[in-house]
N, C-alpha and C positions, 0 to 999 in steps of 0.2 A: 773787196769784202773778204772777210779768213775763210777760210776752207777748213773744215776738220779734217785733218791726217787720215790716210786711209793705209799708208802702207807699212804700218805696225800693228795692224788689227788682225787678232787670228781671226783664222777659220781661212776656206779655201778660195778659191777667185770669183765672186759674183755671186759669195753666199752673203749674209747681215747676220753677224751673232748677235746673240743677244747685249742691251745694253747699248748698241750702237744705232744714228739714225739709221733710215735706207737709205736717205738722199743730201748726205754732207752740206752737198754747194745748194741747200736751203740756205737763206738772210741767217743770220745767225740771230738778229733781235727777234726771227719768227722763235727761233728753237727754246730759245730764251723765254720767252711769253708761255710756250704750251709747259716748259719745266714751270714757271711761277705758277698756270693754272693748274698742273697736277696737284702742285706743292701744297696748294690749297686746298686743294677738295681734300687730300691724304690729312690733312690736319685738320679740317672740318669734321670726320669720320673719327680721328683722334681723341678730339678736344668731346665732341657731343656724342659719343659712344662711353666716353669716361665721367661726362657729367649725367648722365643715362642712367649707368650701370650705380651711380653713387644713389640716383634716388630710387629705383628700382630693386635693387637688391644690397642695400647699404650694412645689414648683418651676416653677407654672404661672400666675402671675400673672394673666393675660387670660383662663384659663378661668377663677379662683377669680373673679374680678369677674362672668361672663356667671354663674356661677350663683347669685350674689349680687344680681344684677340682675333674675334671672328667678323669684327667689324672692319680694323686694322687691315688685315691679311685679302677679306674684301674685296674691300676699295681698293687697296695696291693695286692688287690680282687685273681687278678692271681697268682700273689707268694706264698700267703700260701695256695691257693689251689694246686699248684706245689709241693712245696716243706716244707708243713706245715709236713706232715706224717713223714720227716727224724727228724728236727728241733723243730717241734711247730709251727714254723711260726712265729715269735718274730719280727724281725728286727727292735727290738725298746729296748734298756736297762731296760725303766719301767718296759716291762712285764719283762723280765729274772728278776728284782730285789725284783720288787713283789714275785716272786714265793720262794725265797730265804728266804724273811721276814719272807713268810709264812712255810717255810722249808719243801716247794716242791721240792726244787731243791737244788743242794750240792754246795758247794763253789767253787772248783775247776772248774763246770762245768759254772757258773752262771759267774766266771772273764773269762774264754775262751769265751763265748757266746759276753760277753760287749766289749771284745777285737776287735775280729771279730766284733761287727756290728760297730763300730767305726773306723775300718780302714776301712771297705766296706762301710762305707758311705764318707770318705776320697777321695776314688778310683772313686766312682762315682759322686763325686763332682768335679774332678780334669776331667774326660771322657766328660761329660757334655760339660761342657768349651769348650775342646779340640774340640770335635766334631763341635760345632755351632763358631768355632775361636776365642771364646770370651774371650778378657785377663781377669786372675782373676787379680781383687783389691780387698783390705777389704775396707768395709764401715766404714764412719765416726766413730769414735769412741764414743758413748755417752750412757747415760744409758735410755732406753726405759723408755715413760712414766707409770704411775699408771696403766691407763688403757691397755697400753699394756703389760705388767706385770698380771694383772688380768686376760686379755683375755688369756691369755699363762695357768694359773691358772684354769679357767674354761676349757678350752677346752681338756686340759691332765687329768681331773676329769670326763669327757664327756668319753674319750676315753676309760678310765681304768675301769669305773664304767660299759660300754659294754664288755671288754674284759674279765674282772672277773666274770660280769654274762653269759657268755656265757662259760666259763670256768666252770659252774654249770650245764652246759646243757651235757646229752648223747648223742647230736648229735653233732657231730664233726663240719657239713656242717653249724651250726650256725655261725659260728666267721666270715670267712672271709667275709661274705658278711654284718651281723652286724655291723662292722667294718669299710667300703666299702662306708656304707649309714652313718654312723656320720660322717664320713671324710666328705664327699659332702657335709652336712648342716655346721657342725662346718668351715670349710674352708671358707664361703659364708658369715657367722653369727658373726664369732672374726675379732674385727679388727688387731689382729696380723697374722689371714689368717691361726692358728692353725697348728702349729710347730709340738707340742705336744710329738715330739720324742729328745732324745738326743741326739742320733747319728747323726739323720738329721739336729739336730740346728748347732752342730761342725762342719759339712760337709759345712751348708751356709755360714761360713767365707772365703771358700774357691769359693764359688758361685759367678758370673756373675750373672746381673738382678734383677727381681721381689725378688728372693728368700735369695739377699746376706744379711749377716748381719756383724754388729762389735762383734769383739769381747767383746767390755764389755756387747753389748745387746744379746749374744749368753750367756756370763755368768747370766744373768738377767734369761734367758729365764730357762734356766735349773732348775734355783733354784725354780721357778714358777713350771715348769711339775714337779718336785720333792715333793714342797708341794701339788700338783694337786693330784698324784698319792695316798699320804697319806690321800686322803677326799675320793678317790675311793672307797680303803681299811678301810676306817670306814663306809662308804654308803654301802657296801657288806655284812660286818661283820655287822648291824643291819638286813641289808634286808632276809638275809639267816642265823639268829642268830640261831635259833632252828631246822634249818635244815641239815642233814649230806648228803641228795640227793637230786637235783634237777634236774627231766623230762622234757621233752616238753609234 
């Protein structure tokens, strides 16, 4: 059974930064399952905090985002404090593919992780719906503008560039709430309202309300956090070039 890498992982000998399990030589189809059940609930909280906010304050644009932001930010904040210790705490493809680039983590384990958070954010895009009655439709189909392509761009460079430096920190308790607090700004600050995840952007095709998108702007969105993520991974790799440990 794979093992996930353990001796490219910063931090010092017998600490867990954040992002990584505690206990690697877990099954990997266990690590797999808790990323799909995070995936889930993070896009349940997504999908029905944005169909929420459309029928509750539907004339109010800046409140329907702060309570979509604090619902968001939330649920994250809780999941990987749950269930970061088995997993990481991932429930987003970037971080699992970051860690791979960087050949933290093994092949095998890095397509079961993206597998799982794409059908659990599938599961809870489809739960969402179901619960609040709301048929899904896909939305228009059309290709999002510059600036929302850009926003998509910044906002997954926002998010990676925190999780990677906190991923440098020996204390574990950094990430999820680092995390937590760019979701709340970035969310309030992009006018794309800050996707920023893959999983969650496939699952909004499947979304009712605030949070649905088309498909072709779900492909737009992706290739945006994609190049997003590659600006992280160069803003890291200057910020920590001569470094092999970073403390708090």
């Amino acid at each position: 059974m794979f093992q996930a890498r353990t001796i490219a992982r910063p931090g010092s000998k017998g600490t867990v930064p954040s992002f990584f399990e505690q206990n690697p030589k877990l099954p990997v189809l266990r690590r797999a399952f808790v990323e799909a059940v995070g995936t889930a609930f993070l896009v349940v909280a997504v999908v029905g905090s944005g169909i929420a906010a459309s029928r509750h304050a539907p004339a109010e644009p800046l409140v329907a985002s702060l309570l979509v932001a604090v619902s968001i930010a939330g649920s994250l904040v809780g999941l990987i404090v749950a269930l970061g210790k088995v997993s990481g705490g991932h429930f987003n493809p970037l971080i699992t593919f970051t860690q791979w680039l960087n050949r933290e983590r093994g092949t095998v384990c890095t397509v079961a992780y993206i597998v799982g958070q794409v059908i659990g954010g599938a599961v809870g895009s489809i739960l969402a719906a179901a619960m609040f009655g709301s048929p899904i439709r896909t939305a228009v189909d059309a290709l999002p503008s510059f600036g929302g392509f850009l926003s998509e761009l910044v906002a997954a460079a926002g998010l990676m560039t925190v999780v990677l430096g906190c991923a440098r920190s020996t204390k574990w308790e950094t990430g999820p709430f680092a995390v937590g607090a760019w979701l709340v700004a970035a969310i309030i600050a992009t006018p794309s309202t800050s996707y920023a995840n893959p999983a969650v952007t496939l699952a909004a095709i499947f979304a009712p309300g605030l949070v649905g998108l088309s498909p072709l702007t779900t492909a737009a969105f992706v290739l945006a956090q994609m190049a997003g993520m590659f600006v992280a991974m160069g803003i890291n790799k200057l910020a920590f070039a001569s470094e092999d440990i970073v403390t708090d």
